[in-house]
C-alpha positions in Angstrom: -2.6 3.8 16.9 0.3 1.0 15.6 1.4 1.4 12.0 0.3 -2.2 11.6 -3.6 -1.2 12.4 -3.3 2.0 10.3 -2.0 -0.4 7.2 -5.0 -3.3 7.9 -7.4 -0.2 7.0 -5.6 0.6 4.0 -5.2 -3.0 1.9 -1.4 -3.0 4.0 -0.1 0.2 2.2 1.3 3.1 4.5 3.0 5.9 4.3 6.4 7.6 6.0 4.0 9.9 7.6 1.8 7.0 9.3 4.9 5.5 10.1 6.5 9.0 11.9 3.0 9.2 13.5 3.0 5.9 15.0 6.7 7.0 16.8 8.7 5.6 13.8 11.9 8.0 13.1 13.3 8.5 9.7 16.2 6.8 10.3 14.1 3.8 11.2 11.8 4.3 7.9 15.2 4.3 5.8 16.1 1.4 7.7 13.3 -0.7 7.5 13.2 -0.1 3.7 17.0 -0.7 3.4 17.1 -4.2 4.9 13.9 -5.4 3.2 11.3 -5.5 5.5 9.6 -2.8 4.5 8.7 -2.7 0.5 8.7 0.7 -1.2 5.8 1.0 -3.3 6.3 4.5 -4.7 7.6 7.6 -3.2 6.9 7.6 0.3 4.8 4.7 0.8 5.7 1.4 1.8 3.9 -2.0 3.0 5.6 -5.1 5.1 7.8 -7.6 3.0 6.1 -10.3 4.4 2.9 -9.3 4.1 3.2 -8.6 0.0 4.8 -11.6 -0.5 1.6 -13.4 1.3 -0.7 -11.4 -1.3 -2.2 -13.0 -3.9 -2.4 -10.7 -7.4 -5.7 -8.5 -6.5 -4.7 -7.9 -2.8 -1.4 -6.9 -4.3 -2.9 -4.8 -7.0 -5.0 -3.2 -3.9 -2.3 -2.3 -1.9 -0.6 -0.8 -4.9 -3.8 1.7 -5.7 -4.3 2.7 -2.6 -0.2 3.4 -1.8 -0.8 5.7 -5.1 -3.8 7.4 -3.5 -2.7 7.9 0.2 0.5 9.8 -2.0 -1.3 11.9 -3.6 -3.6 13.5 -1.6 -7.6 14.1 -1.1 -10.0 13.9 -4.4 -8.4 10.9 -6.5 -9.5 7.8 -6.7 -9.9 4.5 -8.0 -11.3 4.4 -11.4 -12.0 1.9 -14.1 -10.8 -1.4 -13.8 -8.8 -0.5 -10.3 -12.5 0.5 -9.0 -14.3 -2.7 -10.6 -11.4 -5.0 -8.6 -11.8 -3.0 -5.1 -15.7 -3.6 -5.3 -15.0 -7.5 -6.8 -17.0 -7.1 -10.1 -15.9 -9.4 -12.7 -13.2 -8.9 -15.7 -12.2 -9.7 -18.6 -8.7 -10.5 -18.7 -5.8 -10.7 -16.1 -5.7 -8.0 -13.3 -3.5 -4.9 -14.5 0.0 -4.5 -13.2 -0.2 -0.6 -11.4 
């Protein structure tokens, strides 16, 4: 599967081990990240510069949670206002910065 399909099932967030699955070497992770085209979202997962700067504030805020969960392993998840955003029910206020 290409790194690009893995991210579309994951709101464009993906991790160095998606990438080294999809044939990616470290050197090339580090590289990517280095020259910007790849955007570090926290430790060891990343999405494409060009796709986060096409994001509006939810899709980014989506992206953001779910880099959080894919790095921290099976039985966390979304909860509160993060939860009410992924399943578009209405809040009050701004949507939170992760």
């Amino acid at each position: 599967m290409e790194l690009a399909a893995i991210a579309a099932g994951q709101h464009g967030a993906f991790t160095t081990a998606d990438a080294l699955a999809c044939g990616w070497t470290r050197h090339g992770v580090s590289r990517a990240h280095a020259t910007k085209v790849w955007k570090q979202l926290t430790k060891g997962a990343y999405v494409e510069q060009a796709l986060w700067d096409a994001m509006d504030e939810r899709a980014r805020h989506l992206c953001l949670v779910q880099a959080s969960l894919l790095t921290r392993g099976p039985g966390w998840h979304a909860a509160r206002r993060s939860a009410a955003i992924a399943h578009d029910l209405p809040l009050l206020g701004k949507i939170p910065v992760v």
